[in-house]
Structure formats: C-alpha cells, structure tokens
TORTI-207573 format. One record per residue (C-alpha): residue number from 1; residue in three letters; x, y, z. Coordinates in steps of 0.25 Angstrom, whole numbers, plus 2048, in hexadecimal, padded with zeros to 3 digits. Example, Ala and Ser with C-alpha at 12.3 -4.5 7.8 and 13.67 -1.06 7.14 Angstrom:
<rs>
   num   residu     x     y     z
     1      Ala   831   7EE   81F
     2      Ser   837   7FC   81D
</rs>
This chain:
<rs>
   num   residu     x     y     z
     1      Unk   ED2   842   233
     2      Unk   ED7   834   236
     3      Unk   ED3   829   22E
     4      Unk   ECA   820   234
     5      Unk   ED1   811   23A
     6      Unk   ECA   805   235
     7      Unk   ECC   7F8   23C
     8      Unk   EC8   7E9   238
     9      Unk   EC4   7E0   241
    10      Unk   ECC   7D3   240
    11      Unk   EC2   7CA   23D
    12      Unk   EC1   7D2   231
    13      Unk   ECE   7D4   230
    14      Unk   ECE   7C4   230
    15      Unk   EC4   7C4   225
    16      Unk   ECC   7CC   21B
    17      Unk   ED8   7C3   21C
    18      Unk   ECF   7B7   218
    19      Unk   EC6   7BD   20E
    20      Unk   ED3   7BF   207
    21      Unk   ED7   7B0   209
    22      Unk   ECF   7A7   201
    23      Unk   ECC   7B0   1F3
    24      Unk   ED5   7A6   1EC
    25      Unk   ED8   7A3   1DE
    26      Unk   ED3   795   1D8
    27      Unk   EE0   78F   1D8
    28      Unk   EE2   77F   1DA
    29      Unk   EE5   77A   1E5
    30      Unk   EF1   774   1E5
    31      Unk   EF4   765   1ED
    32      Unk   EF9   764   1FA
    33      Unk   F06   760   1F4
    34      Unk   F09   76D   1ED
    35      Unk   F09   775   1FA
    36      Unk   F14   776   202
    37      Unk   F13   76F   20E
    38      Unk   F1B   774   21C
    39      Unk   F18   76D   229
    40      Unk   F0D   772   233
    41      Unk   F11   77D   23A
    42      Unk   F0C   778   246
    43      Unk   F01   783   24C
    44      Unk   EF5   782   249
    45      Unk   EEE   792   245
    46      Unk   EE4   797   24B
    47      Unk   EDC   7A3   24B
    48      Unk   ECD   79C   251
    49      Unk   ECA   7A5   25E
    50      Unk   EC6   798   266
    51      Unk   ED4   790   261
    52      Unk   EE1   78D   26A
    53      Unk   EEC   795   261
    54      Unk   EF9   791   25E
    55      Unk   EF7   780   25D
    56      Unk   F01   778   25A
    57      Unk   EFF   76C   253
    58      Unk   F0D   766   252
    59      Unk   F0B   756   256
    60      Unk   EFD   759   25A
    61      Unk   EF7   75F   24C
    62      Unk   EE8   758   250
    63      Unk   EE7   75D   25E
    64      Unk   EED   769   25B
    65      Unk   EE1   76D   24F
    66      Unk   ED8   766   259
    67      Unk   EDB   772   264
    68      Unk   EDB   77C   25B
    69      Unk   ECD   778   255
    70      Unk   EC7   776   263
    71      Unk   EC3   766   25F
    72      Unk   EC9   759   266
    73      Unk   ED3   753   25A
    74      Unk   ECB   747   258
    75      Unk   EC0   752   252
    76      Unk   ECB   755   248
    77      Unk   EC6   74C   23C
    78      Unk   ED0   74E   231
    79      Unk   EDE   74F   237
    80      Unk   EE4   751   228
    81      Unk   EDD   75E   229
    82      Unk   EE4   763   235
    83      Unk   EF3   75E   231
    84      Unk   EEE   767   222
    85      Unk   EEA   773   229
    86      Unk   EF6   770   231
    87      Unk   F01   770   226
    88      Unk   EF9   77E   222
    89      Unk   EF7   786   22D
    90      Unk   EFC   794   22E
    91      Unk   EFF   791   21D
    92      Unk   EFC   7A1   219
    93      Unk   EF2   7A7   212
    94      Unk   EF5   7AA   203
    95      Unk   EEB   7AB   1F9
    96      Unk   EEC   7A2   1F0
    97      Unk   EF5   79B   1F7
    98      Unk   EF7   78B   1F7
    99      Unk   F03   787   200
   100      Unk   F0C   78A   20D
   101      Unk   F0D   797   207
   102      Unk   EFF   79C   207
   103      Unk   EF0   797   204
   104      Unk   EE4   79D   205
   105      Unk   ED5   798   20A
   106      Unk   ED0   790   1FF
   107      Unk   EDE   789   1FB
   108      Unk   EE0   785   208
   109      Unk   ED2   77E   20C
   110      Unk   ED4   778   1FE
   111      Unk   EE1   772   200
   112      Unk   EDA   76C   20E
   113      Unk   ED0   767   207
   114      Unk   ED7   75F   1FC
   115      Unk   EE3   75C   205
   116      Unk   EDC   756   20F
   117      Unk   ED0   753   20B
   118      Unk   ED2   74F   1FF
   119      Unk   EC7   759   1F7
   120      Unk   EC8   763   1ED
   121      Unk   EC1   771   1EE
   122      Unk   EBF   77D   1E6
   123      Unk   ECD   787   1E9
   124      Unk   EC4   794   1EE
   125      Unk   EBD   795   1FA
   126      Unk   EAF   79A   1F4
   127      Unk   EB0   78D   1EB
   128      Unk   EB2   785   1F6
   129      Unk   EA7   78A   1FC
   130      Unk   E9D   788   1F2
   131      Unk   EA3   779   1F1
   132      Unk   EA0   774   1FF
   133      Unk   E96   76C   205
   134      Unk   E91   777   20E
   135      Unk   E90   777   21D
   136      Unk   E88   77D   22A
   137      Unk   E95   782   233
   138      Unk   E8D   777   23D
   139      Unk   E92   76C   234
   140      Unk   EA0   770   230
   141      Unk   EAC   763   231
   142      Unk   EB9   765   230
   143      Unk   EBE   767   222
   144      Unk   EB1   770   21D
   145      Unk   EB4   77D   217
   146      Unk   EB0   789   21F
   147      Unk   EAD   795   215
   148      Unk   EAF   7A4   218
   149      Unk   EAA   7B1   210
   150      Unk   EB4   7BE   216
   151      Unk   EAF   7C7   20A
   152      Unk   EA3   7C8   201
   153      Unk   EA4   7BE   1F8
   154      Unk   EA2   7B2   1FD
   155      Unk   EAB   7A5   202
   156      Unk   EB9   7A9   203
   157      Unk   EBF   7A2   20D
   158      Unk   EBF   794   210
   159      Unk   EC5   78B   21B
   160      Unk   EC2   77B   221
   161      Unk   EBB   779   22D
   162      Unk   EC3   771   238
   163      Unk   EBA   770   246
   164      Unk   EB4   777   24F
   165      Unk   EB0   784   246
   166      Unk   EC0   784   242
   167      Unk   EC5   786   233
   168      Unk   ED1   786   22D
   169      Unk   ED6   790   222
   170      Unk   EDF   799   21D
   171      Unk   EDF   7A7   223
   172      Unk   EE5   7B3   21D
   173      Unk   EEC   7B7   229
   174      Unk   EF0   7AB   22C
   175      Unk   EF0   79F   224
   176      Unk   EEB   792   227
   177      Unk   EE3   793   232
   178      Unk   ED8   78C   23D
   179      Unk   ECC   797   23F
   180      Unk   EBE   796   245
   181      Unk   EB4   799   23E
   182      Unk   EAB   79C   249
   183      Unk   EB6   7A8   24B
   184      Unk   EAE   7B6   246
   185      Unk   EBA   7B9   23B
   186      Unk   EB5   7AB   236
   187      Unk   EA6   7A9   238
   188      Unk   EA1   7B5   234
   189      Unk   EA5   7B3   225
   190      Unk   EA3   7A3   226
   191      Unk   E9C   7A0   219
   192      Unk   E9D   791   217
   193      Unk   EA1   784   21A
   194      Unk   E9F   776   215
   195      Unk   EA6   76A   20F
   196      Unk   EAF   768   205
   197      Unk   EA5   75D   1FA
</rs>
C-alpha cells in the first residue's frame, strides 16, 4: 500500500516561514551604528499580488517606492523611512539576527522605529503589540505597526504600515520585504495594528 501524498498549499506554506520569524529572544537592540551598513541594492522586493515586480530605485528611490505602493510620491510622508527600508531590503531572515547578516521581525521594526523615528519599543513582537495605541485597519498611517498570529499563541509577527494596505517586514523566505496585507497569506492571520506611544 502506498503512503498517502500530503501537499500544503502556499499560503500556508507562507505561514510556517513566518510563524517561525518573530519568536525572538529579548535581546537589546542595538544602535544603527553597530550594524553594518552596504549601499542599497537598488530593487525594491515585492511579493504584493497587485505590485509592479522588480522596481528599481537607483536616482529615483521615492518614485520608485511610490509605484510599488500604488500612491503618487507626494502621499509618501516620511522619506527617511523609504531610504531605511531601502538600505534593508532583501537583508535575510535570521532569528535573532540584528545586521547585514540576518534579522528577524521584531528587531527589524524596532531598529525602524528607533532609527527613524526616534522611539524606543519593546524587542518582541507580542510586547510590541500590547504597547501600541491600537488602531481600526480604516485609520492606519504610515509608520503603524501591523500585527500577525501564524500559530496559537497569540502576536508573532510584526511589520510597519506604509500605504495603501502595504507593510514592510521581514520574511523568512525572503528577508526584508514589501507585502499587502489585504493578500490572503497575510489577512487571514492579521491580529493588530496601531501606533507606536
């Protein structure tokens, strides 16, 4: 008797990467100066359905984030933000991680969040949670966190809301990244979302 197949569907396959992203330990976060910067590497990643692939930002980063996001650049408010997701993206997931090398979820929204907004939030994903000034989807801005729950206990994944239902985090499968949460993989296990006190 053969033994029976079992296939996962991606989107599922997508939510075991990311369960597995955020359980991080509570380690400091370190300043921006401690990681290793590289230069951009001038394509912007994206894995939202409805987003033109393969951007590249080169002399044109605003407008280039702008198409991606689906907005006119002008509706990009914080143009720091863009140019630090820009030095990140693609950066790997490792958990734990804190650098070039590898980050995960929670240290990579926290490194944003200090960096370029000057604030200072819990290093774990379910703490972060339970620190923001929660939000109705309706009323999100760019630079609120967006919360996920891919297993059973609770908040374990966190990214920042840009515009026009996109976030950026860090994926498992392939690092820093621009996702709409309106995509199933995403919105089916959307928890959360606020901002940062």
């Amino acid at each position: 008797m053969k033994s029976p197949h079992v296939f996962l569907p991606g989107c599922l396959l997508l939510s075991v990467f990311l369960f597995s992203s955020c359980l991080t330990r509570k380690n400091a976060l370190p300043s921006h100066r401690t990681a290793a910067r590289t230069s951009p590497k001038g394509i912007i990643l994206t894995d939202a359905t409805a987003s033109p692939k393969d951007i590249r930002t080169e002399h044109r980063l605003i407008e280039g984030y702008a198409e991606v996001l689906g907005v006119a650049p002008r509706e990009l408010e914080t143009p720091a933000l863009y140019r630090y997701i820009d030095e990140w993206m693609g950066t790997p997931h490792r958990l734990g991680g804190t650098d070039h090398r590898g980050m995960d979820c929670s240290a990579f929204v926290g490194m944003v969040m200090h960096d370029v907004y000057g604030k200072s939030i819990p290093r774990v994903s379910k703490d972060m949670g339970n620190q923001v000034k929660r939000k109705y989807e309706r009323q999100l801005k760019e630079g609120d966190l967006v919360f996920f729950s891919f297993g059973r206990r609770g908040i374990d994944h966190v990214g920042i809301y840009l515009q026009n239902h996109k976030f950026v985090h860090v994926s498992t499968s392939k690092g820093v990244i621009i996702s709409d949460l309106h995509d199933p993989c995403y919105y089916k296990y959307f928890t959360r979302a606020g901002s940062v006190k």
